[in-house]
C-alpha positions, 0 to 999 in steps of 0.5 A: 314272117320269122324268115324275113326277120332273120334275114334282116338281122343278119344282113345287118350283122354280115355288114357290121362284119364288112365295115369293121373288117375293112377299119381293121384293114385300113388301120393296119395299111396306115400303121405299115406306111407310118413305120415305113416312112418314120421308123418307129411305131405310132401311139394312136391308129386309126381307120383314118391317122396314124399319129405318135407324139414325143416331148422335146427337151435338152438341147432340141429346144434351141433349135426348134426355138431357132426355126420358130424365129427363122419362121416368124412364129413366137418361141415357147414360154417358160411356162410352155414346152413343145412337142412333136406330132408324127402323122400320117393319113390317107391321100383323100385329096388326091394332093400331088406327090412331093418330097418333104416341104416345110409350111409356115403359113398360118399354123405353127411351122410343120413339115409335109410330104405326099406319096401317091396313097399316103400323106405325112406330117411331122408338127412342132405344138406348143403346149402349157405345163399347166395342160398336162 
């Protein structure tokens, strides 16, 4: 009986070692396209996001304030600031490749582009300083 019970063990753990081994491999594959495509280094991977955030200030809150209005979107408040969210995931839904586009539709404006196996965001947030 001892023999079985080892073997269920350790086909259990081989396959923990296959799952974690290919999160391992697909984190990496994301990090790679997210530096390819952004040219810097994301904060936070995943097996499914590779995501890096940066506060805007100075003289880039004019403009986003500007796309905010050309899109119909309320600028921040005083009392609120922005940020940009760089993204990028698999392609699950096999969506068709396209260069950058800007989507304004129901969200906050953002910008997407799909390659074959990856697609990238670039989100402008509003957060509130009383968030932090």
């Amino acid at each position: 009986m001892e023999g079985v019970e080892e073997k269920v063990v350790l086909d259990r753990f081989i396959k923990m070692f296959v799952e974690l081994s290919e999160c391992e491999r697909k984190k990496k594959e994301l990090k790679e396209a997210f530096k390819t495509e952004f040219g810097i280094e994301p904060e936070v991977i995943t097996p499914k996001k590779a995501k890096r955030t940066f506060d805007i200030y100075g003289e880039l809150v004019k403009i986003v304030d500007d796309v905010m209005e050309a899109t119909n979107k309320i600028p921040a408040s005083e009392d609120e600031y922005y940020i940009l969210v760089f993204t990028a995931t698999y392609n699950e839904d096999n969506e068709e490749p396209h260069d950058w586009i800007l989507v304004t539709d129901y969200s906050l404006p953002f910008l997407r582009k799909c390659t074959g196996d990856y697609v990238y965001y670039v989100c402008i947030n509003v957060k509130r300083y009383d968030d932090c």
